[in-house]
C-alpha positions in Angstrom: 74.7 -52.3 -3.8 72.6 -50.5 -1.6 72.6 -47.4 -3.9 71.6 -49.3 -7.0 68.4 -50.6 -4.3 68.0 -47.1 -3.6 67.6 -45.9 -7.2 65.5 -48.6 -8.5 62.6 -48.1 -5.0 62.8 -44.4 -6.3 62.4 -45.3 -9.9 59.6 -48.0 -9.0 57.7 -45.1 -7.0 58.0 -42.6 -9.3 56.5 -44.9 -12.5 53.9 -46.0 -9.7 53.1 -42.4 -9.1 53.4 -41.5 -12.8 51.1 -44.7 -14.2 48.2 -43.6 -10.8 48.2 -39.7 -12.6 47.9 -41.1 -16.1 45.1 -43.3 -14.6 43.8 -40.6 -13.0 43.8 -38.4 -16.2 43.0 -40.9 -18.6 38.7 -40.2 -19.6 37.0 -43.2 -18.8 36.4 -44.5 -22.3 39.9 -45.2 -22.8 39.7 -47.6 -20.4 39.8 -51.3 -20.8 38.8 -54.5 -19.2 38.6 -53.0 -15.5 37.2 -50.1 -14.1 39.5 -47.4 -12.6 39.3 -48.1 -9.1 40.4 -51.5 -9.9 43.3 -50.4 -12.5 43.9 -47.8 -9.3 44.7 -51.3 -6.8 46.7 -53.2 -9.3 48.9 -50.5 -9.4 49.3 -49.7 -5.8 49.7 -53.7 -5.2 51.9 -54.8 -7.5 53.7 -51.3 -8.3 56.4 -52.0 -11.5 54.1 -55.2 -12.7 51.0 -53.7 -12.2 52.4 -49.9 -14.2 53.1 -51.9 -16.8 49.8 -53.7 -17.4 48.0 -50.6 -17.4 50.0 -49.2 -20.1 50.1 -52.0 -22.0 46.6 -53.7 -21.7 44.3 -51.0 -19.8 44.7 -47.8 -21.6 42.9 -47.6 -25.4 45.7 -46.0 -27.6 43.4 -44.6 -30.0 41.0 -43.4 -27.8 38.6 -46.1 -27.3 35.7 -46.2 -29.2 35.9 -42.5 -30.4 35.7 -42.3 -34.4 39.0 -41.3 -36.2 38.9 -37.3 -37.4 37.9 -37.0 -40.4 38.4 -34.2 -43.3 35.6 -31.6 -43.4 34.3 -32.8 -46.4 34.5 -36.3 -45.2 32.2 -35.8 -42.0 28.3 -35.8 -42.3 27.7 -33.7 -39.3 29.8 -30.4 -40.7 28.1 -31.1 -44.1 24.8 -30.7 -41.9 25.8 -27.5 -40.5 26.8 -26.1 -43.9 23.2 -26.6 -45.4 21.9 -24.7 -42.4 23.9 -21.6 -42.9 22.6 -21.9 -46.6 19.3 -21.6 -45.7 20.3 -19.2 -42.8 21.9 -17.3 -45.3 18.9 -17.0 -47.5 16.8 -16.1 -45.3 19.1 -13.0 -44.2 19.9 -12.2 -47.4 15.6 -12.1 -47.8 15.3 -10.4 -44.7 17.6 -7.4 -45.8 15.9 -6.8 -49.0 12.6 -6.6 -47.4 14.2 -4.0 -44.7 15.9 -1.6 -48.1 12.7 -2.3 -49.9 10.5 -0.5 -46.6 13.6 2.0 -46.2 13.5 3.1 -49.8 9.3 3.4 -49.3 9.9 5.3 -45.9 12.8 7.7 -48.2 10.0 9.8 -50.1 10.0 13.4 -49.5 7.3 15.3 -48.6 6.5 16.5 -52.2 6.1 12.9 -52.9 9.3 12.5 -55.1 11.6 9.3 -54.5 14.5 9.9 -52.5 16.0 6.8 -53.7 20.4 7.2 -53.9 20.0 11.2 -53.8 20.0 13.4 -50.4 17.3 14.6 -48.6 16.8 17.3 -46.6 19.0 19.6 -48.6 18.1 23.0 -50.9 19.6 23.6 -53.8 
């Protein structure tokens, strides 16, 4: 009999220990109706009872008031972000034909012939 006392104190501190980490872990928006420092007591005071009420009616399960993931084609905010690296886009795609446009004016030889696609610099 004493053994089966023995087991059950160790099992009680170990989900008391276990349900204080998961309090301590848990982000605080998951938590309901109490604040952690009370959740903290209950569980210290009444150890089984008080592990058990913080699973069961402290911690949010689906993470409080967080919105659910959604597909990338289903949330706003990525949608945002892809317009902007269309317009980023454009404006690098402008920016580099400006930048060939001043490289292909800067490519005339001296004679004043185009060096557009051929070498320069070399005799034939």
């Amino acid at each position: 009999m004493v053994r089966l006392y023995v087991v059950v104190g160790v099992a009680i501190v170990a989900f008391t220990v276990f349900t204080l980490i998961d309090l301590v872990m848990t982000d605080r928006t998951r938590v309901r109706a109490l604040n952690k420092l009370a959740w903290a007591l209950i569980i210290l005071i009444l150890p089984a009872i008080g592990g058990i009420l913080w699973l069961s009616i402290g911690k949010a399960r689906n993470g409080g008031g967080a919105p659910a993931r959604v597909a990338p084609d289903d949330d706003p905010e990525f949608l945002r972000g892809l317009g902007r690296d269309q317009e980023r886009d454009k404006e690098t795609d402008e920016r580099i034909r400006r930048l060939e446009q001043e490289l292909s004016e800067l490519d005339v030889d001296d004679d004043g012939k185009g060096g557009k696609g051929g070498k320069t610099g070399t005799t034939d």
